[in-house]
C-alpha angles and dihedrals in degrees: 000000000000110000111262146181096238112077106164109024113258123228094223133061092222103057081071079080108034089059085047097061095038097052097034104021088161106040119106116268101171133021124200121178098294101339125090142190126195130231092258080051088064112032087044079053100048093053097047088052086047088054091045097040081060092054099058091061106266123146140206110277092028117122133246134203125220110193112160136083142267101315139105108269078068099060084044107044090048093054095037081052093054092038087053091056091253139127125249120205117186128226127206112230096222095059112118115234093261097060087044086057098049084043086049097039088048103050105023101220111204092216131000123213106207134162133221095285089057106027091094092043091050104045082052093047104030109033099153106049118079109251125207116212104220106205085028096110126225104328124118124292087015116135085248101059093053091059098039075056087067104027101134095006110126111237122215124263090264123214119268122170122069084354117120120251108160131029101193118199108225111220101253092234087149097033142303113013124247143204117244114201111216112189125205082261103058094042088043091049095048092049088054093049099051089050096064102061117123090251109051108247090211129357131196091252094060125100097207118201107232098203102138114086111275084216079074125088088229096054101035106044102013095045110020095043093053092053090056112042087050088053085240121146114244114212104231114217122180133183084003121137132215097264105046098038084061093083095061091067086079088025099071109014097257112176105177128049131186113195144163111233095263086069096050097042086053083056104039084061094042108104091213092052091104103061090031097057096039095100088050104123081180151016123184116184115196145156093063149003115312098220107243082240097053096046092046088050092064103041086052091057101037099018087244143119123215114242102236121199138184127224150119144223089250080063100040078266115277112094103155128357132168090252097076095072085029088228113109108220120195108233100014124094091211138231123321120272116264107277094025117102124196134186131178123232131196123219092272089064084244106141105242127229102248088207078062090071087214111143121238150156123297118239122181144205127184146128082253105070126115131259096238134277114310132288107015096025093239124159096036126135120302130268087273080052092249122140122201104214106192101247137123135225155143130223116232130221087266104050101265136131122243108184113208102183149302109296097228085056099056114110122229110204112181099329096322128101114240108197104212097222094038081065093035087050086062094044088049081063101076114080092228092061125092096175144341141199137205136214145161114239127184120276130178093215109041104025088249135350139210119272118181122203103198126192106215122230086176116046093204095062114119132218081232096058090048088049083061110038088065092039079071103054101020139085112247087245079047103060132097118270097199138358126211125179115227129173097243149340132246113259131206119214100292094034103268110158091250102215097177080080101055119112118227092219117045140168114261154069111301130164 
């Protein structure tokens, strides 16, 4: 198990940072551009915004909005508002004003912090609820000023335990989206359990890039949390994108990267990849499949392979990586995390063999799973404390988990299961194609078929090439139905394909 700061597990979120700040007071925390700010910044900081988050009425249990990107008020502002007993939600800046109100409607925060980029969209969305600027100086109602109100008040012992301290909006990828509750108990848990892999996730050594959006589980408790709870600095990087965040590797000595496949794929095709990614000690990749391609592209470059995981924001979200074997495997997503336990089910709710090799559908059990969907909790595990998550895998010779894909997506023509990226995986194949999409739409004949929205990366690709280049490597039931060209695809956060937002009837050429 990696050394750590944390000897005994703490009840409350926001002693991570206090024993941070305590064991390692001078060490860079957070890194912008060419400012930084040590662990006892921070920590002297959190507690001032907890004190001045108090102040201003607010009580523990009430809920409080972070809208606002990748700085350190956010950093700060997540860990004053646990310190203060209350319960962060945070809010995705590229959400329109009309998904800000149903969030807002839905979940009643008593204030917002919000920055620049969100200010407009949150006045129009969120009218009554009192916002704070954060970058806005020292006015009134700026981020500064609330923690200069603070600044030297002493804040209550808060709750841990089985308290709330995060309602996580899933994307919404399947449908409306909901609010996960994650208490103290299930984020520290999960922390726990991913630092004790056999290949240390983060050390206190690493400088981590923090590109993907704080407002996302991955970033937020799987990467933030490890950061701080190893006493490393995070590189914050806001409104970046792939390519041009790939030059402060090198920039600022960064040794340890978790991404989502659309920022690998962006650096696998960069030329100066090689030279950029060489003081790398680690790379995670998460939130969806890492393409083959993508994945052999950069060990050819580096000579190494990117770790991949599994998790979501009901788990806080790390159920499986490759660390925890310590051997990266293209195409598997690992073993559980110590203290996580999985087991596959088939539709007849019957647990499989996994030497069966017989895919199912995953089921977990942790201390790190979530309390239900806000308010009521429902939802949750079950009375024996499992969750079906709705994904589908298969356990290889070895113990690994191999996902094949979520089990509401799965297409049933004429009595078969048709797995969508098993299909998208085929089309990827083809070098004119960027990206591609698969659905089930209805069919008189067969019960549904299988419809692919492909994104060219050849225009002179033809719907017929692409017919028979699965023809080659698919099942006849497998096969595309039909194919239509169409200019993108919709993105969650971290740049899943969301098909859960993908009409059946579209307008375009399709054969």
């Amino acid at each position: 198990m990696p050394d750590s700061l944390a000897v005994t597990r703490p009840q409350h979120l926001a002693e991570y940072l206090s024993r941070a700040a305590a064991s390692r007071a001078e060490h860079a925390a957070l890194v912008v551009g060419a400012s930084r700010m040590t662990w006892d910044d921070v920590d002297r900081a959190a507690t001032s915004c907890a004190a001045g988050l108090l102040t201003r009425g607010l009580r523990p249990g009430d809920r409080v909005g972070l809208f606002l990107g990748n700085r350190p008020e956010f950093v700060i502002g997540y860990f004053g508002a646990l310190r203060a007993g209350l319960v962060v939600v945070p809010v995705n800046p590229a959400l329109t004003a009309s998904e800000v109100a149903q969030l807002v409607a839905h979940v009643e925060p008593s204030l917002m912090i919000v920055d620049r980029t969100t200010t407009a969209v949150a006045e129009r969305a969120a009218s009554n609820v009192p916002l704070v600027v954060a970058g806005a100086g020292l006015g009134d109602g700026s981020f500064d000023a609330l923690v200069a109100s603070g600044s030297g008040r002493d804040v209550p012992e808060p709750d841990g335990g089985e308290a709330l301290a995060v309602i996580v909006y899933t994307s919404g990828t399947g449908g409306d989206a909901k609010g996960a509750m994650l208490s103290h108990r299930a984020l520290i848990a999960n922390v726990e359990q991913v630092a004790a892999t056999r290949l240390a996730v983060v050390e206190p050594h690493d400088v981590v890039l923090l590109l993907l959006p704080l407002t996302h589980i991955y970033s937020l408790a799987g990467t933030l949390g490890a950061v701080v709870r190893a006493g490393a600095t995070a590189v914050l990087v806001d409104g970046v994108d792939a390519v041009r965040a790939l030059p402060l590797v090198p920039q600022y000595g960064v040794t340890n990267v978790p991404g989502a496949p659309a920022l690998w794929a962006a650096w696998a095709a960069s030329s100066g990849a090689v030279d950029m990614l060489d003081g790398l000690r680690i790379a995670f990749s998460g939130s969806a499949a890492l393409p083959p391609e993508v994945q052999q592209r950069i060990h050819t470059l580096t000579g190494w392979y990117v770790h991949e995981g599994y998790g979501l924001t009901e788990a806080a979200p790390g159920v499986s990586s490759t660390v925890v074997s310590g051997v990266a495997k293209p195409g598997s997503v690992g073993r559980p995390f110590p203290g996580v336990s999985v087991r596959l089910v088939d539709d007849e709710g019957e647990e499989i063999d996994p030497a069966d090799g017989d895919p199912g559908e995953i089921w977990i059990k942790g201390q790190n799973l979530f309390s239900g969907y806000w308010p009521d909790g429902s939802g949750g595990p079950d009375a024996d404390g499992w969750y079906a998550t709705g994904d589908v895998a298969f356990v290889d010779d070895d113990g690994d988990l191999h996902i094949v894909d979520r089990r509401k997506d799965v297409v049933i023509v004429s009595g078969f299961n048709v797995y969508p990226r098993e299909v998208e995986e085929v089309l990827l194949t083809h070098p004119g194609v960027r990206e591609a999409a698969v659905i089930g739409v209805p069919d008189e004949q067969t019960g549904e078929a299988v419809k692919a929205l492909v994104v060219r990366a050849d225009l002179s690709v033809t719907v017929d090439d692409l017919h028979a280049h699965a023809a080659e490597r698919l099942a006849r039931f497998k096969r595309p139905r039909t194919i239509e060209f169409v200019d993108d695809l919709p993105h969650s956060l971290t740049g899943k394909v969301a098909r859960g937002r993908l009409g059946r009837d579209r307008d375009a050429d399709a054969a």
